[in-house]
C-alpha positions as CSV (number, residue, x, y, z in Angstrom):
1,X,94.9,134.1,129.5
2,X,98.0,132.7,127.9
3,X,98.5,128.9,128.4
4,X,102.7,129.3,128.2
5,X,103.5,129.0,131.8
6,X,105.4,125.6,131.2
7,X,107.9,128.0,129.4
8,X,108.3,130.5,131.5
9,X,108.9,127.7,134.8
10,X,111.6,126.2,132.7
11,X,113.0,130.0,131.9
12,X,113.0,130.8,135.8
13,X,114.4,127.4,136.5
14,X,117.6,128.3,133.4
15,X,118.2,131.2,136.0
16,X,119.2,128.8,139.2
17,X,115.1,129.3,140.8
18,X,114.3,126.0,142.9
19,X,109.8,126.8,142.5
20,X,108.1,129.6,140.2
21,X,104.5,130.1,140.3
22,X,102.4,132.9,139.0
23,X,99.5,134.8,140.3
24,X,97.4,137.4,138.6
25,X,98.3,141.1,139.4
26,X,95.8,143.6,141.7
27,X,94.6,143.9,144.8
28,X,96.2,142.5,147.9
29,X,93.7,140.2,150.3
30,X,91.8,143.0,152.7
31,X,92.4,140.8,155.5
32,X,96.5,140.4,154.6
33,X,96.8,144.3,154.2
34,X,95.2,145.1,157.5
35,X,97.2,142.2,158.9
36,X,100.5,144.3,157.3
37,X,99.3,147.8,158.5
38,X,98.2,146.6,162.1
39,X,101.8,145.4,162.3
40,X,103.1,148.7,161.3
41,X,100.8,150.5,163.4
42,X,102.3,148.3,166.0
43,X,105.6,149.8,166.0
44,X,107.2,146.0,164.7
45,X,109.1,147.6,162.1
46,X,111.3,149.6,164.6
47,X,113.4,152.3,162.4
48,X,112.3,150.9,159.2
49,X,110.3,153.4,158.2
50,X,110.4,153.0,154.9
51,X,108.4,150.1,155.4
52,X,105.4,153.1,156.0
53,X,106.1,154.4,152.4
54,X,104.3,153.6,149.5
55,X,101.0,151.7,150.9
56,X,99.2,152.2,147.7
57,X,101.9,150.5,145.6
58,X,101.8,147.9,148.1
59,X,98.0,147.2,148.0
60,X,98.1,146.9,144.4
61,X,101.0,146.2,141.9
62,X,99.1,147.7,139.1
63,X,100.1,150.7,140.3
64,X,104.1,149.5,140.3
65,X,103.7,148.6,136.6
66,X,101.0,150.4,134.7
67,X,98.8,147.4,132.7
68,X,99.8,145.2,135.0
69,X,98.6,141.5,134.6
70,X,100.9,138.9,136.4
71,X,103.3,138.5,138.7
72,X,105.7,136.1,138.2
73,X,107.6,135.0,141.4
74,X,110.7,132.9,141.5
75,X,112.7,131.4,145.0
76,X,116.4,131.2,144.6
77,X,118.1,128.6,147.1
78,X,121.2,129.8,148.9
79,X,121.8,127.3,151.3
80,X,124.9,125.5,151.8
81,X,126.1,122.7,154.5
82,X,129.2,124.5,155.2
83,X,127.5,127.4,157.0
84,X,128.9,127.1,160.5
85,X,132.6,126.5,159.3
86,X,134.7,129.0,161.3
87,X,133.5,132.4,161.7
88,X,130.7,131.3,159.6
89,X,128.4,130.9,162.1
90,X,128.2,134.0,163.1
91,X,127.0,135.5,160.0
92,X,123.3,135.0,158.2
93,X,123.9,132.4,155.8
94,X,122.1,134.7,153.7
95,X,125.4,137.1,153.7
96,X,128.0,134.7,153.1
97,X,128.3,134.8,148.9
98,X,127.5,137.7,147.1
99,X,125.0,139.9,147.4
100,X,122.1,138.6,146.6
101,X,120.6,141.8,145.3
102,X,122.7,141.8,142.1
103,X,122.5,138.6,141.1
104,X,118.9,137.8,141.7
105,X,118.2,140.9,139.9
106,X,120.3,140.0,137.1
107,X,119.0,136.5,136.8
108,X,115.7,138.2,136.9
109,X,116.5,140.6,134.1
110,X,117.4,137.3,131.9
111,X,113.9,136.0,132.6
112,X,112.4,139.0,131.9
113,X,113.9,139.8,128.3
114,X,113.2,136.5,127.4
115,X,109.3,136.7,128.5
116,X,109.4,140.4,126.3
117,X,111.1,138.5,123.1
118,X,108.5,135.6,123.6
119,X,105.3,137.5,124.3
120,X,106.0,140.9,124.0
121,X,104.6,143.4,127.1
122,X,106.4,145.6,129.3
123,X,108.1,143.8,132.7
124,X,109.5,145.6,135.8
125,X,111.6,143.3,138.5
126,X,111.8,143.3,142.1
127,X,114.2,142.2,144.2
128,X,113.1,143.5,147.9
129,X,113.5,147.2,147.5
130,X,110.5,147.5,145.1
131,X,107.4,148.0,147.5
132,X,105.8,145.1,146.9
133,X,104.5,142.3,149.7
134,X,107.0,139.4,147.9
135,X,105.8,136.7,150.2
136,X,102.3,137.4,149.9
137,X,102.4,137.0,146.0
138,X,105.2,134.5,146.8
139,X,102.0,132.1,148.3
140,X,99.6,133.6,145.8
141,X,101.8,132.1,143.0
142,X,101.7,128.4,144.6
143,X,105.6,128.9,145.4
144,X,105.4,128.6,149.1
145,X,103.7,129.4,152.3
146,X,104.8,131.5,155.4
147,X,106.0,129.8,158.7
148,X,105.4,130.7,162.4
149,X,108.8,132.3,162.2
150,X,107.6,134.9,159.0
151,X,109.6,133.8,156.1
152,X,108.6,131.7,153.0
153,X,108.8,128.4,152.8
154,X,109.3,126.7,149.8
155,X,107.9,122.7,149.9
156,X,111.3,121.1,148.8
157,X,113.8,124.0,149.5
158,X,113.1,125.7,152.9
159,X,113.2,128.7,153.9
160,X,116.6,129.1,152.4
161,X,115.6,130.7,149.7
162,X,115.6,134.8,148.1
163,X,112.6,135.6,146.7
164,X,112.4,137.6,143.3
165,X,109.1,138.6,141.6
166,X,109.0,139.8,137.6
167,X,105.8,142.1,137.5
168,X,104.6,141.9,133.8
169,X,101.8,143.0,131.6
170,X,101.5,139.8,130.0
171,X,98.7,138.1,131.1
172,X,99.5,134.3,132.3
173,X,97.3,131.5,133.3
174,X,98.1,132.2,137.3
175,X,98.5,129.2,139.9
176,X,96.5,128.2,142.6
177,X,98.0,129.4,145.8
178,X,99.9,127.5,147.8
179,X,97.5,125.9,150.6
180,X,99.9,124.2,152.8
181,X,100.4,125.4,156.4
182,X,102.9,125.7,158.8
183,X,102.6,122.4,160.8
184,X,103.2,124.5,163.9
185,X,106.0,123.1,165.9
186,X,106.7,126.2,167.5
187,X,110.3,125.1,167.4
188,X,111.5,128.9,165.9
189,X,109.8,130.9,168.5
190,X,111.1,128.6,171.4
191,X,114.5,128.9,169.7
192,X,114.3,132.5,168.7
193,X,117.1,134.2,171.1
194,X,115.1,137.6,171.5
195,X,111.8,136.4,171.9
196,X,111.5,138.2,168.5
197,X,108.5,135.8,167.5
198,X,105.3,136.7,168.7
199,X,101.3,135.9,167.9
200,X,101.3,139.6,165.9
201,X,104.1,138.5,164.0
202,X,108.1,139.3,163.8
203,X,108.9,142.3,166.9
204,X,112.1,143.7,165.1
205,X,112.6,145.7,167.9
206,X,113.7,142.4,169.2
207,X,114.9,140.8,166.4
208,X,119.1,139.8,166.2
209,X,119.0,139.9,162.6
210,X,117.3,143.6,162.8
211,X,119.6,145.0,165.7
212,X,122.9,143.8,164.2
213,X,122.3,144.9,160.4
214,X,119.7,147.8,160.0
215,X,119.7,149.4,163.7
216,X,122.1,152.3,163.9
217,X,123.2,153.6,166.7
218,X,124.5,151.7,170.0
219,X,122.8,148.5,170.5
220,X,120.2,149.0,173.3
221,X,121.1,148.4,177.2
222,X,120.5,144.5,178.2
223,X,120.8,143.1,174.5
224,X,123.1,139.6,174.6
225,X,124.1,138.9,170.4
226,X,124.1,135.4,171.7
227,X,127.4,135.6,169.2
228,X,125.6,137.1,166.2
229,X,127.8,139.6,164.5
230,X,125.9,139.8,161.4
231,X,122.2,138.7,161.0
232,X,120.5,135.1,162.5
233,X,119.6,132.0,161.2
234,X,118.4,130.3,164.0
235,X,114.7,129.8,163.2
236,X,116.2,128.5,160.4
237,X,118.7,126.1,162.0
238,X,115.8,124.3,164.0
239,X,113.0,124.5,161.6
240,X,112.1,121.0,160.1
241,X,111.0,122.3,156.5
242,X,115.1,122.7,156.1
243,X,116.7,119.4,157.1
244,X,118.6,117.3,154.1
245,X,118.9,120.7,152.0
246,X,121.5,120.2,148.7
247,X,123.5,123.2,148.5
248,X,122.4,125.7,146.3
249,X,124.3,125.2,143.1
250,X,123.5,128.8,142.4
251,X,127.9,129.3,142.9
252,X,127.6,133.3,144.1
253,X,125.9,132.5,147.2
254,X,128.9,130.0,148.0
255,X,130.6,131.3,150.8
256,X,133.8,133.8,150.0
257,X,136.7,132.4,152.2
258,X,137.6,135.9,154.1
259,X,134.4,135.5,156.0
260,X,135.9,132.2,157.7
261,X,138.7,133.5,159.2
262,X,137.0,137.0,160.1
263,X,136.9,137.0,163.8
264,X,135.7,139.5,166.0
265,X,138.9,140.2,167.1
266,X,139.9,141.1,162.9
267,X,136.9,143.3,162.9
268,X,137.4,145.6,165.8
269,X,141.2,146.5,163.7
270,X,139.6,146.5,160.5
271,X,140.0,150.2,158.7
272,X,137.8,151.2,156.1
273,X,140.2,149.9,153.3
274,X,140.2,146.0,154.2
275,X,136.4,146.4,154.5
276,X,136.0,147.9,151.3
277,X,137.9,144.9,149.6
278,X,136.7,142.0,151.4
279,X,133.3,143.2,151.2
280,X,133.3,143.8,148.2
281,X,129.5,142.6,146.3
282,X,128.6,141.7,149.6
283,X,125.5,142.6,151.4
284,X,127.5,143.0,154.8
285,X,128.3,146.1,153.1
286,X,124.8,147.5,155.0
287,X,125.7,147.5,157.9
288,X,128.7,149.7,157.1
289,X,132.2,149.2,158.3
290,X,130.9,151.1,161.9
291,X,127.9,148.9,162.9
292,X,129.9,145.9,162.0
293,X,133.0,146.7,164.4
294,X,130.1,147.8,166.7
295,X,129.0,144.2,166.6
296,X,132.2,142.7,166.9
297,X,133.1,144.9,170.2
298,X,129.0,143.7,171.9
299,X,130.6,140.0,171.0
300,X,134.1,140.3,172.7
301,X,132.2,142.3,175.5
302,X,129.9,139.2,175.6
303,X,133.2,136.9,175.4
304,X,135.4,138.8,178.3
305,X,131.9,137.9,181.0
């Protein structure tokens, strides 16, 4: 094992990451596998079925990268105080810069190169589309645990954070893993507006965030938005792992100023034009321009009780 982790933590912290930790590549815990495949079994992942693709490459990232020894996993903060300026509120936080996609990725691909011109080996990133479990190798690298509301927290930076993970056949001296808990407020699942937050684990089929960004279709009979027209922060908002945040200084997750001033109202005349431009780099841009005005119609529907 190589003893040159100091370097890359100071690499990954060059590239805007708030915590990097590193675990050792192979097999994922039996017992956090079955965990993942009971909730699939489960139905939790509603229409995501591509969440039931690739379970070998999940169990084991040797298989992602051929040779490969570590896995090294960087959070990148995104939180800013301004979040619930105007329209803001209505969107993910998550949403309100530029997608986050591109430029983890290409903060990533910095790391990476400079891991290859240091220490030679192959790398391979992932930024969420790669099937790999990031916040179970997120808490195997140290970098954070996972709340009662599912996402990582990082001790320090919250929840607030993207996670990125540079698969490598280097082999580093890995972390321990992160062996702090949730304390187990429960204040996300009483807050959680569709009851989305249950003993199994995260019910998309319930979930704001999932019903207003990756289901298509009509949004099912019964269903309030509580306001949402674009993802949900409010296990977030009330979780105590994210008070006195700094903003992230990481300047493309800085809320673009269109999204103040976008209303409901804007959306539902929006052609395909004006959501091409103001969307531009944006991750709203997955939700397409129809299940966003479909959002914006559930909202004024909401509004006109």
């Amino acid at each position: 094992m190589r003893a040159d982790v100091p370097a890359v933590r100071q690499w990954a912290a060059d590239a805007g990451g708030a915590a990097c930790g590193i675990a050792r590549a192979g097999f994922v815990d039996d017992a956090e596998f079955a965990y993942f495949e009971k909730w699939l079994e489960r139905g939790m992942h509603a229409t995501m079925r591509y969440m039931e693709n690739y379970r070998e490459i999940r169990r084991n990232p040797q298989l992602l990268l051929p040779g490969a020894q570590s896995v090294i996993v960087v959070a990148f903060p995104y939180y800013h105080s301004g979040q619930n300026d105007g329209n803001l509120g209505r969107i993910a936080a998550y949403a309100h810069g530029d997608d986050y996609h591109d430029v983890v990725r290409g903060r990533l691909e910095q790391l990476a190169v400079r891991v290859r011109d240091n220490f030679g080996g192959e790398t391979r990133v992932c930024v969420d589309t790669a099937p790999l479990l990031e916040r179970y190798w997120a808490v195997r690298a140290g970098v954070g645990f996972v709340g009662r509301n599912r996402l990582l927290i990082v001790p320090g930076a919250g929840s607030y954070v993207f996670i990125g993970s540079v698969v490598t056949t280097v082999a580093f001296e890995p972390d321990s893993p992160c062996g702090m808990e949730c304390a187990g407020c429960l204040r996300c699942i009483a807050s959680c507006p569709g009851g989305a937050l249950t003993a199994e684990g995260l019910d998309a089929r319930r979930c704001l965030s999932y019903l207003t960004i990756e289901h298509r279709g009509d949004i099912p009979e019964g269903v309030d938005l509580c306001g949402r027209l674009y993802g949900c922060d409010m296990c977030q908002r009330v979780c105590p792992h994210n008070r006195s945040l700094s903003d992230t200084p990481i300047t493309e997750f800085h809320p673009r100023e269109a999204l103040r001033t976008l209303t409901p109202e804007k959306i539902a005349a929006m052609n395909q034009q004006e959501f091409s431009a103001i969307m531009r780099r944006s991750a709203i841009k997955r939700t397409k321009l129809a299940g966003l005005q479909r959002n914006a119609l559930c909202l004024l529907r909401e509004d006109d009780k």
